[in-house]
C-alpha positions in Angstrom: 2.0 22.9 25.2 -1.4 22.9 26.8 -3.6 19.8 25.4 -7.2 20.7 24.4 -10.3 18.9 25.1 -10.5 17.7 21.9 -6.7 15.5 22.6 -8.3 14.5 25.6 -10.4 12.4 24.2 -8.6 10.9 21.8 -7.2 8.3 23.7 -8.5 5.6 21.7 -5.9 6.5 18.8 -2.7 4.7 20.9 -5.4 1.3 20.6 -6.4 2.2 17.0 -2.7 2.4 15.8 -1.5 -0.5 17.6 -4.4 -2.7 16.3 -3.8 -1.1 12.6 0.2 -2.4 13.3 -0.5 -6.0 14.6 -3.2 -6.8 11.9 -0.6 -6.2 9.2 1.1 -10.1 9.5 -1.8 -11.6 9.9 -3.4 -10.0 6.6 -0.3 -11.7 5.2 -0.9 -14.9 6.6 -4.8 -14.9 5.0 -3.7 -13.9 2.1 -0.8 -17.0 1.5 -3.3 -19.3 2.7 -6.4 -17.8 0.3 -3.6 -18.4 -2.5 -2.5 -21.8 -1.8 -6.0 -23.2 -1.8 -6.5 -21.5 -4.8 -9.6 -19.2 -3.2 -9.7 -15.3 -4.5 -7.9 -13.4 -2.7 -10.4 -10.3 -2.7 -11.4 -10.9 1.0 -8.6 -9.8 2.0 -8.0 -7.2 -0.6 -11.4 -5.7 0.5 -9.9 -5.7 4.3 -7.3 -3.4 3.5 -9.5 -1.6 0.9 -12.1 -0.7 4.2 -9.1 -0.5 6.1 -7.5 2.4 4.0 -10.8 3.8 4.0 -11.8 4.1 7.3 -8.3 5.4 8.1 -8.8 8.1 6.0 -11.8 9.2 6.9 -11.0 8.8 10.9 -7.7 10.8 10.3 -9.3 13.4 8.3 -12.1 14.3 10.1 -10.0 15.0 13.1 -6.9 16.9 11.3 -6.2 20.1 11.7 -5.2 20.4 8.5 -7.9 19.2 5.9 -7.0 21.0 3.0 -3.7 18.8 2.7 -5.8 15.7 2.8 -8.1 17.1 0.0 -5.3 18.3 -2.1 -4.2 14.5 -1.7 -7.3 13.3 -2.7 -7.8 15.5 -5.7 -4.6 14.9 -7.2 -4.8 11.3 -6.6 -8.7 11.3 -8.6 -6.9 13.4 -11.1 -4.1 11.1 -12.0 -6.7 8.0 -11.9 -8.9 9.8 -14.2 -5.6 10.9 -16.4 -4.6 7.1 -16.7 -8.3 5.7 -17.6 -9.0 8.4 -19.9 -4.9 7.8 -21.4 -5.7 3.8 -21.8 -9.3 4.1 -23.0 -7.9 6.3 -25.7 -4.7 3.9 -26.2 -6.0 0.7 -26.0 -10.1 1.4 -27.1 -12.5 -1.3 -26.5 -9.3 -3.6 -25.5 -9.7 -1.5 -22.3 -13.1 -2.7 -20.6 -14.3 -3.2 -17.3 -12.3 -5.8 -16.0 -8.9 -3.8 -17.0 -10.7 -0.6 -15.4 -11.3 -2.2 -12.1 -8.3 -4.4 -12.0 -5.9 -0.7 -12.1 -8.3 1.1 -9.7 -7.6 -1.8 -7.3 -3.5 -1.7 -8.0 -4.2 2.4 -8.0 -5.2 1.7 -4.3 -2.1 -0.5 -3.1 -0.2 2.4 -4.3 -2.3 5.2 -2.5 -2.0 3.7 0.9 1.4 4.6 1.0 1.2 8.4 0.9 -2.5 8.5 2.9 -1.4 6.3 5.9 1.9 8.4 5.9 0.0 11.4 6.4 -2.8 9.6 9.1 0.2 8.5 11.1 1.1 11.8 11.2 -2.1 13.0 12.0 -2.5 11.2 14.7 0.6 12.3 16.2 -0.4 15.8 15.8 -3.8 14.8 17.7 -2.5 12.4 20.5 -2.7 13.3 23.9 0.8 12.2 25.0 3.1 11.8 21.5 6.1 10.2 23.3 3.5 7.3 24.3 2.0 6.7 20.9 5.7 6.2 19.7 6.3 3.9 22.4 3.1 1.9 20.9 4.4 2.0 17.8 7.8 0.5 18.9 5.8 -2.0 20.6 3.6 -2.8 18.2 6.6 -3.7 15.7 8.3 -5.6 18.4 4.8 -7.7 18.5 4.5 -7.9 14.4 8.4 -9.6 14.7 7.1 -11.6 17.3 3.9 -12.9 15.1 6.5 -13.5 12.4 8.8 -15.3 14.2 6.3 -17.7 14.8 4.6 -18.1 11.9 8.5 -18.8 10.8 9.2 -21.5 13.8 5.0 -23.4 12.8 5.7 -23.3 8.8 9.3 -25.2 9.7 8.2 -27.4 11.9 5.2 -28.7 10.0 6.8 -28.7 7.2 5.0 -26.3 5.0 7.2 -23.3 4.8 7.3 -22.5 1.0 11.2 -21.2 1.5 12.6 -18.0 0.2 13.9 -20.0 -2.4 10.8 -22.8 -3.7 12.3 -24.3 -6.9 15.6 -25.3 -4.4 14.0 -25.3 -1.1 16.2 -22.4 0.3 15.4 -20.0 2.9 12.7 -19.6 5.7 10.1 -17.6 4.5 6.3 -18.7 6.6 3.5 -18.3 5.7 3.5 -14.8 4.1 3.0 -14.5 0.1 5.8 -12.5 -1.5 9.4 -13.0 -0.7 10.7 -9.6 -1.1 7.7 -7.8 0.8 8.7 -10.2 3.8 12.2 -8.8 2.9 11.2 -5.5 3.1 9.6 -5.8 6.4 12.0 -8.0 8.4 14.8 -5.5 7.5 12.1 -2.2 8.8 11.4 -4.0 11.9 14.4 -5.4 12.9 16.4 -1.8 13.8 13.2 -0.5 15.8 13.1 -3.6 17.7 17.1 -3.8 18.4 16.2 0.4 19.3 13.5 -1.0 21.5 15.6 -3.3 23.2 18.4 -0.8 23.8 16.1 2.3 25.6 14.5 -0.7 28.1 18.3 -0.7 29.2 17.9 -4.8 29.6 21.1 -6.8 28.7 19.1 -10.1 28.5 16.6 -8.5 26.6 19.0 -6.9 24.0 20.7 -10.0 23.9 18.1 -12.5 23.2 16.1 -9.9 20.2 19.8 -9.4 18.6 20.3 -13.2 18.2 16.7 -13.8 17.2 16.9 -10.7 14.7 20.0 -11.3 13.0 18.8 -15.6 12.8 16.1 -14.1 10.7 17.6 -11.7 8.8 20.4 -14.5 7.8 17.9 -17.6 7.1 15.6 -15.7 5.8 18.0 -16.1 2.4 17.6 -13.1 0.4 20.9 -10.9 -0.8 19.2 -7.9 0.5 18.2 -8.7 4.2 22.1 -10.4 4.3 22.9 -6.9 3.3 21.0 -5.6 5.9 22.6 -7.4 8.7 25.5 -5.8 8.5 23.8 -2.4 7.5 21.8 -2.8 11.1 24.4 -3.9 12.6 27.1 -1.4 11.9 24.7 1.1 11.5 23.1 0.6 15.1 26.6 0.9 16.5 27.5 4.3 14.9 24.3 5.4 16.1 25.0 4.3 19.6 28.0 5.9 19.5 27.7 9.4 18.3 24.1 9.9 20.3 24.5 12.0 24.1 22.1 9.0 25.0 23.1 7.0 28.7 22.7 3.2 28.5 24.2 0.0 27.4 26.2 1.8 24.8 29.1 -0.9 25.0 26.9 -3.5 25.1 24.9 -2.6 22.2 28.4 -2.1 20.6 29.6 -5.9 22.0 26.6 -7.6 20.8 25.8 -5.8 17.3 29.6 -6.6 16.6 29.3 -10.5 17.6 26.2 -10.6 15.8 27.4 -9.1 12.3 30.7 -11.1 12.5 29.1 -14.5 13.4 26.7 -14.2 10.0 29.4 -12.8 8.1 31.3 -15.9 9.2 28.9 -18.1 7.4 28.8 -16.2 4.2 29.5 -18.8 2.2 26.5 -21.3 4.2 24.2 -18.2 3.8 20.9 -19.4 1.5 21.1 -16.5 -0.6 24.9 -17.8 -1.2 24.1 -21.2 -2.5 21.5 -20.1 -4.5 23.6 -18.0 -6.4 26.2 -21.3 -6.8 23.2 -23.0 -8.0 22.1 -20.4 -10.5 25.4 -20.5 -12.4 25.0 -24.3 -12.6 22.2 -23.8 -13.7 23.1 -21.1 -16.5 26.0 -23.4 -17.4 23.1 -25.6 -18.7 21.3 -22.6 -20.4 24.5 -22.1 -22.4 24.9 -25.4 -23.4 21.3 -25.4 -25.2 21.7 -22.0 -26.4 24.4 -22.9 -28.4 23.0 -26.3 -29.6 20.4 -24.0 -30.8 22.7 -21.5 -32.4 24.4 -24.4 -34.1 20.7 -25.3 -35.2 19.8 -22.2 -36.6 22.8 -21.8 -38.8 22.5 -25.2 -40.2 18.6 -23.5 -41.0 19.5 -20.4 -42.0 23.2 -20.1 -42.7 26.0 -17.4 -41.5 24.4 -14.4 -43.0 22.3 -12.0 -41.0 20.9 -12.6 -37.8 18.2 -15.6 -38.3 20.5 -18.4 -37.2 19.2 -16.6 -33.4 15.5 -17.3 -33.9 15.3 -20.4 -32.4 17.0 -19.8 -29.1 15.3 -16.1 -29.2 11.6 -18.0 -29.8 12.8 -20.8 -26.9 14.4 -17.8 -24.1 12.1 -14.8 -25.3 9.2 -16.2 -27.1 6.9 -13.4 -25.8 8.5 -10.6 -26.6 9.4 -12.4 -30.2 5.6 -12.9 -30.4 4.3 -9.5 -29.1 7.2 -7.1 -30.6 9.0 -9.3 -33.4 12.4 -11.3 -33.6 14.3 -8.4 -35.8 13.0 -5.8 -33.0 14.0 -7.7 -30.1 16.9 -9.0 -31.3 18.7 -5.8 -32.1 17.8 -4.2 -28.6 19.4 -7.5 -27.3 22.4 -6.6 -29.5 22.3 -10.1 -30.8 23.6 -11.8 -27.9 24.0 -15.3 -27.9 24.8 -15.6 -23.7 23.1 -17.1 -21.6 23.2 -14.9 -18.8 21.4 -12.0 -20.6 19.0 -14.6 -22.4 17.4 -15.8 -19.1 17.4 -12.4 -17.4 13.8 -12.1 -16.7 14.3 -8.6 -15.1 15.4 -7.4 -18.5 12.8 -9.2 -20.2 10.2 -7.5 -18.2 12.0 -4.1 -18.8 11.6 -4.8 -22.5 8.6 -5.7 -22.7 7.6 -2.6 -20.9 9.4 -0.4 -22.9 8.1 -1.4 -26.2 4.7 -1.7 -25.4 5.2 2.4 -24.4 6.7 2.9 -27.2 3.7 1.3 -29.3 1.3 2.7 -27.8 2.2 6.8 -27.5 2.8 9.5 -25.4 -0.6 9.6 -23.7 0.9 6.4 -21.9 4.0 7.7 -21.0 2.4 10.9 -19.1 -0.1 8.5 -17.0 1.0 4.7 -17.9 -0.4 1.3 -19.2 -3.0 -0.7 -17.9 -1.9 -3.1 -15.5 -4.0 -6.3 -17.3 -1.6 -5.2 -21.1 1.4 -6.2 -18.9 -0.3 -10.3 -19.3 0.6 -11.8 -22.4 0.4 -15.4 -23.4 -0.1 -16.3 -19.7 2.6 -14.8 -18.9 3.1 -11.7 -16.2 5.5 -8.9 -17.5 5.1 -6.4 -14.5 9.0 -5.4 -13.7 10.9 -6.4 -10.7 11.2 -2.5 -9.4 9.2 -0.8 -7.6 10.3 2.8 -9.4 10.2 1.5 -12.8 6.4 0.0 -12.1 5.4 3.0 -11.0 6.3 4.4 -13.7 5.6 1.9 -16.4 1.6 1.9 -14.7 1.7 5.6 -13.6 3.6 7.1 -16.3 6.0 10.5 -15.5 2.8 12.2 -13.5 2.7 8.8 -10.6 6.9 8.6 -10.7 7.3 12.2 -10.0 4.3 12.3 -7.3 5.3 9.6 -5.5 9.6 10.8 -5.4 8.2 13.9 -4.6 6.0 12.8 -1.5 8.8 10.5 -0.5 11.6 13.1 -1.3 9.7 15.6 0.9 10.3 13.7 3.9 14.2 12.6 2.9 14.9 16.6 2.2 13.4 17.2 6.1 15.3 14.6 7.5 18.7 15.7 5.7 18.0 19.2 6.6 17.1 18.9 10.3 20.6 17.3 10.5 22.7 19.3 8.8 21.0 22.4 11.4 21.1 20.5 14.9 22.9 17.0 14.4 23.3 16.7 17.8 19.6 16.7 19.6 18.1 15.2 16.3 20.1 12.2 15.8 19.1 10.1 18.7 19.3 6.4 19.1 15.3 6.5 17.6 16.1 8.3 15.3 19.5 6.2 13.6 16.9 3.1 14.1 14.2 4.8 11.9 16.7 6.7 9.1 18.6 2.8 9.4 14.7 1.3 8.6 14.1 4.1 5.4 17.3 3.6 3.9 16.8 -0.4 3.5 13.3 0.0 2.5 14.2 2.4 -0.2 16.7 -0.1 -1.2 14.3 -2.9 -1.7 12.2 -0.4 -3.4 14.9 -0.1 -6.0 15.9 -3.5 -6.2 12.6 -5.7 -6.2 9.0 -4.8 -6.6 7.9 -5.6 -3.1 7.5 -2.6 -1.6 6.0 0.6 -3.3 3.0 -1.6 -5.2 2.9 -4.1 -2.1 0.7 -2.8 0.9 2.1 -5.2 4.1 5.4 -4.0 2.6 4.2 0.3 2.0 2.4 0.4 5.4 6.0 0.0 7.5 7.5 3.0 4.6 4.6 5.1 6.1 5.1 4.1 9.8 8.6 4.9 9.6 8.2 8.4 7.5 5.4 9.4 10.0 8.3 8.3 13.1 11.3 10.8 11.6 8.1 13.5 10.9 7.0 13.4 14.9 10.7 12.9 16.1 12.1 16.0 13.8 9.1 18.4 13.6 6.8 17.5 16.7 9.1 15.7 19.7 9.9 19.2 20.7 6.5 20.3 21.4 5.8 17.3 23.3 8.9 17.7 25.4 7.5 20.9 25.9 3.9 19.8 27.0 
């Protein structure tokens, strides 16, 4: 394929995505320290604001294909304008400035997403040499695992790494704000690296980022990223193995199996493990007052009905009492006296959610709530799922948009190989569709990836990887 003027001087792009890549940790690393001295943490909020912006604009005005960016853009202003109009009509003079500027800001976090997806791609499409902007971008996340590495190693040293884990110390987490992003992004960067590692063809290499990988991944503490080290590492040697690639196939194989049997070995020592020990311990406890409670309210109210629950419901769901009423609440709780579903906070959340939907109409459930309604008494009811929040702030119009950007690329991916398995899945490509499929899990599982941009901006990396590697490697094998 014959590159144009136009590509050849655009050679600035492989410095501009790498610098876009590496900035990403240290973001991170403001923002934890803005919010343990207490300081706003707009600065850096306004950073990836101008950031987003710039991108946008940059990648627009040299695509080829402008009318997908505007169609982005207009239904994007559309749905914005569908939510303000939806919660000024809702929630009337409840619904001021502050509310309207503190949901265009969360609108934004979710916009990056779908609009650095699509500049990734566009930059692909304008790159003089494609092959060598995806080496960048395997470099670049090789250098973000680095940075985070050593954040990791400086926080534990000195002492002030918050853990994955604060309230029992558990779990190396560094300086970086939100557990589950960090989750999220250690599990995406992990399989590009180990991929990295591989196509340099350097045992020592491989050796060294497979130890240091799967050490993070397993101290890091969560149940997801000790999920994903044996969904890397099984999956990296499948991948090794059914791809017509030469190289250290059986030392990739060696290594990826040492490395997944030597954390699996230490189940049981794993953080994520003894948390979950702890927990029960800890619910063992809740049980106990619960019932002193129970035994409380029947001496206050008797046998008959349901009021002998009111005063473990008002201790264990006081907000939702508050906000939605005991006989409301306690009926969707079936009138549970456990523990276990009494201190489920994801539930709580869910609930919450729910009924504020349901009390405010239909308008809400076409375009969502505003993000501020989701506050009460102090406390922050925003759900621990990514899919449900965008829903519960987006409302049907945001969930379908976003599965629908997202199921685009998963339909491409399936498709391409189901028609030519064998040139399309390549070692890159196992390590990106191994990448897609955990950070689709933590979308499901946590709310740390689709609402969190250090978390969203590796989901668009990796979509605009299995775009350029499906629908454009070709053409630059060509060229």
């Amino acid at each position: 394929m014959p590159v144009n003027n136009a590509q050849q001087n655009r050679s600035w792009l492989y410095s501009a995505v790498l610098f876009l890549c590496i900035i990403q940790p240290c973001l991170d690393v403001i923002s934890y320290w803005m919010d343990i001295w207490r300081a706003d943490n707009t600065v850096t909020l306004a950073l990836r604001f101008i950031l987003l912006i710039m991108v946008i604009a940059c990648a627009w005005s040299i695509s080829d294909h402008k009318r997908v960016y505007g169609a982005m853009t207009l239904c994007s202003v559309l749905l914005i304008a569908g939510h303000v109009i939806t919660c000024l009509r809702s929630f009337g003079q409840a619904y001021n400035l502050s509310w309207i500027f503190s949901d265009i800001a969360n609108y934004f976090r979710v916009l990056q997403l779908p609009f650095f997806a699509m500049a990734m791609i566009t930059a692909f499409r304008q790159a003089e040499d494609r092959e060598e902007l995806y080496d960048v971008m395997e470099k670049a996340f090789l250098i973000n695992f680095i940075i985070i590495l050593l954040v990791e190693v400086i926080s534990t040293v000195t002492g002030t790494d918050p853990h994955t884990y604060p309230n029992k110390s558990l779990g190396i987490l560094g300086w970086f704000y939100f557990a589950n992003s960090q989750s999220a992004i250690l599990c995406a960067l992990v399989p590009v690296v180990l991929s990295y590692a591989f196509r340099k063809k350097s045992v020592w290499l491989l050796i060294a980022l497979s130890v240091l990988s799967f050490a993070a991944l397993y101290l890091f503490g969560t149940r997801l990223t000790y999920l994903g080290v044996f969904v890397i590492g099984f999956g990296l040697v499948v991948t090794v193995l059914l791809t017509r690639e030469e190289g250290m196939k059986k030392a990739m194989a060696i290594v990826m199996i040492l490395c997944v049997l030597v954390c699996g070995a230490g189940f049981k020592f794993a953080p994520f493990y003894v948390n979950q020990s702890r927990h029960q311990e800890i619910l063992a406890e809740e049980q106990e007052d619960i019932d002193k409670l129970l035994v409380q309210g029947r001496e206050l109210y008797g046998e008959d009905g349901h009021e002998y629950l009111l005063p473990a419901y008002e201790k264990y769901l006081g907000g939702l009492v508050s906000r939605f009423g005991f006989d409301r609440i306690a009926k969707e709780y079936g009138y549970s006296e456990k523990a276990s579903e009494l201190i489920d906070w994801r539930r709580m959340k869910l609930e919450y959610n729910e009924n504020l939907m349901e009390d405010c109409g239909t308008g809400v459930h076409l375009f969502g709530l505003p993000l501020d309604s989701l506050t009460y008494d102090d406390y922050i009811y925003d759900v621990e799922n990514d899919w449900h929040g965008i829903y519960y702030l987006f409302g049907w119009t945001g969930l379908i948009l976003m599965a629908l950007f997202i199921g685009y690329f998963l339909l491409m991916i399936l498709l391409a190989l189901i028609r030519d398995f064998r040139n399309v899945f390549t070692m890159r490509a196992g390590a990106a569709g191994i990448a897609l499929l955990l950070l689709l899990v933590h979308s499901y599982f946590t709310a740390g990836v689709l609402r969190r941009p250090n978390a969203s901006f590796y989901v668009s990396m990796v979509l605009a990887m299995a775009y350029y590697l499906i629908n454009l490697k070709k053409e630059a094998d060509v060229s």
